[in-house]
C-alpha positions in Angstrom: -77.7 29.3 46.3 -79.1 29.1 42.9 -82.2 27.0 44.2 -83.1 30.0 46.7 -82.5 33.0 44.2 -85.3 35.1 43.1 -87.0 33.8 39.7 -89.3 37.4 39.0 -86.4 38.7 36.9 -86.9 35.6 34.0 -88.7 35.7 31.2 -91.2 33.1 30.3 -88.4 31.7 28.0 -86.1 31.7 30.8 -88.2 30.2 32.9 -89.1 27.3 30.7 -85.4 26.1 29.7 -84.3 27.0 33.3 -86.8 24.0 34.1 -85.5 22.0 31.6 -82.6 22.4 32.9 -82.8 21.5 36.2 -84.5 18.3 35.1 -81.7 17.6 32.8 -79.2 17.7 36.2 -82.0 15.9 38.1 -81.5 12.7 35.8 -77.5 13.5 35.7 -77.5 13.1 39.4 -79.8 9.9 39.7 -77.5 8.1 37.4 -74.6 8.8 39.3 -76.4 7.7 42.6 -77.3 4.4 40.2 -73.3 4.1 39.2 -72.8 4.7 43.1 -75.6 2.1 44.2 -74.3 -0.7 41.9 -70.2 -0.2 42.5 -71.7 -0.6 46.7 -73.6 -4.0 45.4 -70.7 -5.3 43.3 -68.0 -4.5 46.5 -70.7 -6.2 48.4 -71.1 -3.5 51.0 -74.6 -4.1 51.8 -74.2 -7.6 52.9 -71.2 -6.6 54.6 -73.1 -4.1 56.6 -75.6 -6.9 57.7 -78.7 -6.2 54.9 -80.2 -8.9 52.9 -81.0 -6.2 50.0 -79.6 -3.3 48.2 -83.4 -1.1 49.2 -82.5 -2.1 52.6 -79.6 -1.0 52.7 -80.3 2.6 50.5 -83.5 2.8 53.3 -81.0 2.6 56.5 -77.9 5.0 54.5 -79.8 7.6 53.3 -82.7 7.6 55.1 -85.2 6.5 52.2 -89.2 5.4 52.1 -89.6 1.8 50.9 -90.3 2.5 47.2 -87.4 5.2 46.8 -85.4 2.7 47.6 -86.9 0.3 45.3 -86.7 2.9 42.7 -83.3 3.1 43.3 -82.4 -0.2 43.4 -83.9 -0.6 39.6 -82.1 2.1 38.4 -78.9 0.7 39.2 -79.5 -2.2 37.7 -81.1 -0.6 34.1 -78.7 2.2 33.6 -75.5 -0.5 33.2 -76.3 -0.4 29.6 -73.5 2.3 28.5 -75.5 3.0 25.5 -78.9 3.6 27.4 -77.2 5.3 30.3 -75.5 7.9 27.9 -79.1 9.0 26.4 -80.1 9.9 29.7 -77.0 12.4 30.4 -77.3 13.6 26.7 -81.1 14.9 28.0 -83.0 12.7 25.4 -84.6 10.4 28.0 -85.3 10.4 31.9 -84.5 7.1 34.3 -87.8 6.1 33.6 -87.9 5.7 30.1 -84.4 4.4 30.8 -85.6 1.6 32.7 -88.6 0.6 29.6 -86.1 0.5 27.2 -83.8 -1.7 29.1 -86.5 -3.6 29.8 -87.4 -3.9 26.0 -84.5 -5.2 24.9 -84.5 -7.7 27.6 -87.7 -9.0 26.2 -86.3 -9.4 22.5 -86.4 -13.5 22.6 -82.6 -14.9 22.1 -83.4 -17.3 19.6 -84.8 -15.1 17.1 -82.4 -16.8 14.2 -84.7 -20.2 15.0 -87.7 -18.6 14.4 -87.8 -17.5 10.3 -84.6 -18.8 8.7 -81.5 -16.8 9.2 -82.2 -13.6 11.3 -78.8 -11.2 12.1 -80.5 -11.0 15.9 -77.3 -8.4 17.0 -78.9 -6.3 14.1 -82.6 -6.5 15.6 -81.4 -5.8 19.1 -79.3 -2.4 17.6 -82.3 -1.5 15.5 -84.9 -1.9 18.6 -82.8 0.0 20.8 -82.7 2.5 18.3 -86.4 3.2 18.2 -86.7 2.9 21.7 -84.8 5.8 22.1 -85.7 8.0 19.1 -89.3 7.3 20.9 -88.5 8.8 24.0 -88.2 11.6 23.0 -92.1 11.9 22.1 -93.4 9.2 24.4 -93.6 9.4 28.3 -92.3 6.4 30.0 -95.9 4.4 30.4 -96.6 5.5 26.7 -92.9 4.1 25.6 -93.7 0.8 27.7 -96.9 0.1 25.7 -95.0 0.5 22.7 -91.7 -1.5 23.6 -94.1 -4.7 23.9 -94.8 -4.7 20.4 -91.5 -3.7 19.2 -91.1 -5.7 17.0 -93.9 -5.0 14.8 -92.1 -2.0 14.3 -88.6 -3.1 13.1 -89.4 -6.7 12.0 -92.7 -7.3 11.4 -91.8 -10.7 9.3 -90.9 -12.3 13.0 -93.3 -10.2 14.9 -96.1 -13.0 15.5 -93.7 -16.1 15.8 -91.8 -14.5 18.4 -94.8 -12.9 19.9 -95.5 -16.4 21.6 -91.5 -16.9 22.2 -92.0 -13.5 24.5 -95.3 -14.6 25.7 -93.4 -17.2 27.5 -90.8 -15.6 28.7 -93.0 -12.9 30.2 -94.6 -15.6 32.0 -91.8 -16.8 33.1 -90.4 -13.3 34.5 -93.8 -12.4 35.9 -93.4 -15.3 38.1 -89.7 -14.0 39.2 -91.3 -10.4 39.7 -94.1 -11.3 41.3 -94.9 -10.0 44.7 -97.1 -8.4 47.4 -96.6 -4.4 49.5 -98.3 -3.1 52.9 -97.1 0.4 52.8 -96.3 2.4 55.9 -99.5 3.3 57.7 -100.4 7.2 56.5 -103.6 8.6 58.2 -104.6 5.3 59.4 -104.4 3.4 56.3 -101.9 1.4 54.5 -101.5 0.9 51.3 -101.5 -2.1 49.0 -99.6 -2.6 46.1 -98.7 -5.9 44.1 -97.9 -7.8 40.6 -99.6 -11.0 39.8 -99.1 -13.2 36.9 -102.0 -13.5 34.9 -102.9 -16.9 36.1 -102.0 -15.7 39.9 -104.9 -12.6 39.0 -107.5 -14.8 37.8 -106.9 -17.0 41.2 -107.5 -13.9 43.1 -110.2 -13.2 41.1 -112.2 -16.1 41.3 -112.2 -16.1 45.3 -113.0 -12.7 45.7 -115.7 -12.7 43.1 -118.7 -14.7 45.3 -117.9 -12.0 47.9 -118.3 -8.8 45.9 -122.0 -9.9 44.4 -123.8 -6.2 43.4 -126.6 -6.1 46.2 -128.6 -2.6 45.9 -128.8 -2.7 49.7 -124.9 -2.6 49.9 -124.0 1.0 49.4 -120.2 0.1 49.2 -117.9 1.1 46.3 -116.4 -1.6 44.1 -112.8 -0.9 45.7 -114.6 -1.0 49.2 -115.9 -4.5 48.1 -112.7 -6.2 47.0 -111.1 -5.0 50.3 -113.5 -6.4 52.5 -113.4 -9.5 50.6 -109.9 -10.0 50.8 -109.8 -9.5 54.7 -113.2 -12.1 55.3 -111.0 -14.6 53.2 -108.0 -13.9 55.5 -110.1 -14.7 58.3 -111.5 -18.0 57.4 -108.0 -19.0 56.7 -107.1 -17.9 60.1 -109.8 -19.9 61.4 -108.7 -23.3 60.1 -105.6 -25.5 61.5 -104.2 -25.4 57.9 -101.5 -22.6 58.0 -97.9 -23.5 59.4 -97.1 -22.2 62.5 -95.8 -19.0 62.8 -93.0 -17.6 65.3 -93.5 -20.4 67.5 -97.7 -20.3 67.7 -100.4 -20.9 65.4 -101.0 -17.7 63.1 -103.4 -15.2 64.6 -103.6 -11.6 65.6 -101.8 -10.0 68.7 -103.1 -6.7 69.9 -100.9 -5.5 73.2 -103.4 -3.8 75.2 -102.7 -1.3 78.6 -105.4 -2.0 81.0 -105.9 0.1 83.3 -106.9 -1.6 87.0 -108.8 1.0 88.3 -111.0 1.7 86.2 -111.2 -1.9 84.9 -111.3 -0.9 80.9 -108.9 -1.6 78.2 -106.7 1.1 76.9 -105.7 1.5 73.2 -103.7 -1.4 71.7 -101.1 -1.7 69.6 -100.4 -4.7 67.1 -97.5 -6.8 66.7 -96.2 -4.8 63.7 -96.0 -1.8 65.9 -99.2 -0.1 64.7 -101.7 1.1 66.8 -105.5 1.1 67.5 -108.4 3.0 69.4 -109.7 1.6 71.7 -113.1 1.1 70.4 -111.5 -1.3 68.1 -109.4 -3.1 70.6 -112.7 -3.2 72.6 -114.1 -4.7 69.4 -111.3 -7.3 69.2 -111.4 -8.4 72.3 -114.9 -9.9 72.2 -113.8 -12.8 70.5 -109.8 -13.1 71.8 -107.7 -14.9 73.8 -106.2 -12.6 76.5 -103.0 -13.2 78.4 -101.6 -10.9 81.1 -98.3 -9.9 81.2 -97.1 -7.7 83.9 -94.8 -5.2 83.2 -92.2 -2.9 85.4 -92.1 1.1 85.6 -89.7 1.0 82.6 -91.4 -1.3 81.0 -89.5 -4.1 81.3 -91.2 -7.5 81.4 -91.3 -8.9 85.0 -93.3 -12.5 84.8 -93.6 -14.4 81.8 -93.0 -17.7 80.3 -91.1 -20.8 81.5 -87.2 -22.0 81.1 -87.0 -24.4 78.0 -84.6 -24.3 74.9 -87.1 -22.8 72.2 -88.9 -19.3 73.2 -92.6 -20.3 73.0 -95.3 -19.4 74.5 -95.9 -16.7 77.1 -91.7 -16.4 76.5 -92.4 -15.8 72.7 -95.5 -13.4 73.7 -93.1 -11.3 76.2 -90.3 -11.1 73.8 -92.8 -9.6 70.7 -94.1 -7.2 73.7 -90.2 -6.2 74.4 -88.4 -5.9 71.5 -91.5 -5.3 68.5 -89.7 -6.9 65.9 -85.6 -7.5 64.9 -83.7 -5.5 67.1 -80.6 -5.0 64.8 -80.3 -1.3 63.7 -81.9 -0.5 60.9 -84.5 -3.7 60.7 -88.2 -3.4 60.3 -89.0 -7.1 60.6 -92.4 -7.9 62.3 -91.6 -10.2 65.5 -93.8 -13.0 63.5 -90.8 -13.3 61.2 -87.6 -13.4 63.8 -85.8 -16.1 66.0 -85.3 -16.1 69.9 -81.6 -15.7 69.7 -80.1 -16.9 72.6 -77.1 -14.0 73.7 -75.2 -16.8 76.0 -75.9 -20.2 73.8 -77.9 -22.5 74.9 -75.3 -25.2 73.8 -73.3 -23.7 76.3 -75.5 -23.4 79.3 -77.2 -20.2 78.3 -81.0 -20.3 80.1 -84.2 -19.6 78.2 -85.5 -16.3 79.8 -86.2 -12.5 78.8 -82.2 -11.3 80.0 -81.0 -14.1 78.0 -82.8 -13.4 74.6 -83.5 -10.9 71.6 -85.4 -11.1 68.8 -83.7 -11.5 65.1 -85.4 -12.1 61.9 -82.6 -15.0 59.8 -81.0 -12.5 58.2 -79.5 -10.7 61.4 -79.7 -14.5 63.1 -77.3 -15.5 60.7 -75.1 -12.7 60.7 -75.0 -12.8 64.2 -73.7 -16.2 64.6 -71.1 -15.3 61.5 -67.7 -15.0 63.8 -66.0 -13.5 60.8 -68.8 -10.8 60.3 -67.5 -9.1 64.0 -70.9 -8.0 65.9 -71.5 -8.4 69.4 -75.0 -8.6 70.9 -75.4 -7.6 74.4 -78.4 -6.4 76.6 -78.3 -2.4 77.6 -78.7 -1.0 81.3 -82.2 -1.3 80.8 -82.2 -4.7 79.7 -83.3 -3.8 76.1 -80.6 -5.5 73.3 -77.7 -3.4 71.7 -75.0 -3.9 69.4 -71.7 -3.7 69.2 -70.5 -3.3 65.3 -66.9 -4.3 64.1 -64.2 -1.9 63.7 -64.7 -1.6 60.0 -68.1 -0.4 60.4 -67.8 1.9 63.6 -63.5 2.4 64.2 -65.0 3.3 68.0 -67.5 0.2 68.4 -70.5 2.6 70.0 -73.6 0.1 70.7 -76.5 0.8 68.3 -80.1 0.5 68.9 -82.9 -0.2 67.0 -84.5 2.9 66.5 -87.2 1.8 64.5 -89.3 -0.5 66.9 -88.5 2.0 70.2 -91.3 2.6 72.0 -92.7 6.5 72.1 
């Protein structure tokens, strides 16, 4: 293959447009996986395949980390402008400068002809797209977005400042659509966190983290160390008070499963309810001020005394099932337990009991899909009494059960 033959024999000139060239098919093949991805959404296969989004859906197909996906997701949605996705395959711009210019023009207010008198506003737009893509070919992407937010100043600087405020507005307005929090994956015992924040979200942040981040020349913490510490003693004291709704059937608050071990009389390791797992220092550590409930288990793990029969799973029920299943058992899901449903396999309407063989966890998406007669899945519990699934034909012609693989136990 080409990718495996020897590169000694090229020149430095070689070698240079070889690379050029490679990147050039790189961005050829991304847009046709972003034609691809946005067909799928308009046919509506993900939903039909029982996802609430298009990542989720890219993550289960192919197999993709959360912000691949994500990636994805945006590129199918920016390179639907013919115009913008043709400079890519011409080589004059990558997917991400792609995705600044579409963003650009979204920007450009509507109502520009309000603004100054009569304004031809189809002109504007064809003369900002323009010089957003004459510019990427000298700008990166980050460089291209800095200039893109003062386009205008560029190709109409008679409207610049009046619609300056028009776009203030609206970027308001879209920073409260795009808006939104990421835990990463844990990676050598930390996760990362990522986010966007409107302006006035930021300074909200900012003003309760502030107090907690005072400069102390006894405190030999970085800044960064600071803010983190601070976010997590503020997560705490909400913990503390009775003001949070309840979550997954208790009041919100930290479960750690811990193996204990009776003959030695010490706790084991633990694991949380998002499948993640600690020492047992810290579990130690956590247990000082906890709650514990025993739950005993069989040789195969499955849960032999918990709970008590009533229509909703609470309780020592609830606790059982998040020990069970860790989370939405429908292939492919990675919802924590605290955000799933006790579904019921035999209904409860219909004289289905309330106990471990008669239920499975499944965050509303899968819930719903579940109970959707025309969607075709079947929920069942396996020889081991863990849950499995039975997809339609149209998904799996030979109906195999599927597992989740991604809470299973190691």
């Amino acid at each position: 293959m080409l990718a495996a033959a020897p590169l000694w024999q090229l020149t430095d000139a070689d070698l240079t447009d070889a690379l050029h060239s490679a990147r050039r098919a790189e961005q050829a093949i991304l847009v046709l996986q972003a034609r691809l991805v946005h067909e799928a959404v308009n046919r509506g296969i993900p939903v039909a395949q029982g996802h609430r989004s298009t990542a989720g859906w890219l993550r289960s197909l192919l197999l993709l980390d959360p912000q691949p996906a994500r990636d994805l997701t945006a590129q199918a949605t920016a390179l639907q402008h013919p115009n913008i996705r043709q400079v890519v395959l011409n080589g004059h711009a990558d997917v991400r400068q792609a995705a600044v210019i579409a963003t650009t023009l979204d920007t450009i207010p509507d109502d520009l002809a309000t603004l100054d008198g009569p304004i031809d506003s189809a002109q504007i737009m064809q003369d900002a797209e323009t010089a957003m893509i004459d510019l990427a070919g000298q700008l990166p992407a980050y460089q291209l977005r800095r200039v893109g937010e003062r386009i205008l100043d560029h190709i109409a600087p008679e409207l610049a400042d009046r619609a300056d405020q028009t776009a203030l507005a609206r970027q308001e307005a879209r920073a409260r659509k795009r808006r939104g929090l990421t835990l990463s994956m844990p990676l050598n015992g930390t996760v990362r966190i990522s986010g966007t924040l409107g302006i006035e979200d930021a300074a909200i942040v900012h003003a309760a983290l502030h107090p907690l981040c005072q400069p102390d020349p006894k405190d030999t913490r970085t800044p960064p160390q600071q803010r983190v510490d601070a976010l997590i003693d503020i997560c705490r004291l909400a913990l503390r008070t009775t003001e949070l709704p309840v979550d997954g059937g208790e009041p919100p608050q930290l479960s750690v499963t811990v193996a204990y071990d009776p003959l030695t009389q010490t706790l084991g390791g633990g694991t949380t309810d998002s499948g993640q797992r600690l020492s047992a220092e810290t579990t130690r550590r956590l247990a000082c001020d906890a709650r514990i409930l025993p739950v005993i288990l069989g040789g195969q793990g499955q849960i032999l005394n918990a709970g008590r029969r009533r229509r909703n799973a609470t309780g020592a029920i609830r606790r059982a099932l998040h020990i069970r299943d860790r989370g939405c058992t429908f292939p492919g899901c990675d919802r924590p337990p605290r955000w799933t449903d006790g579904h019921h396999l035999w209904h409860w309407a219909d004289g289905g009991p309330t106990n471990l063989d008669n239920l499975a966890l499944l965050c509303r998406q899968h819930h719903q899909l579940i109970h959707d007669a025309t969607a075709g899945w079947h929920i069942q519990l396996g020889p081991d009494q863990r849950p499995e699934f039975i997809p339609p034909p149209h998904i799996d012609p030979t109906r195999q059960p599927q597992r989740n693989l991604y809470h299973q136990r190691q």
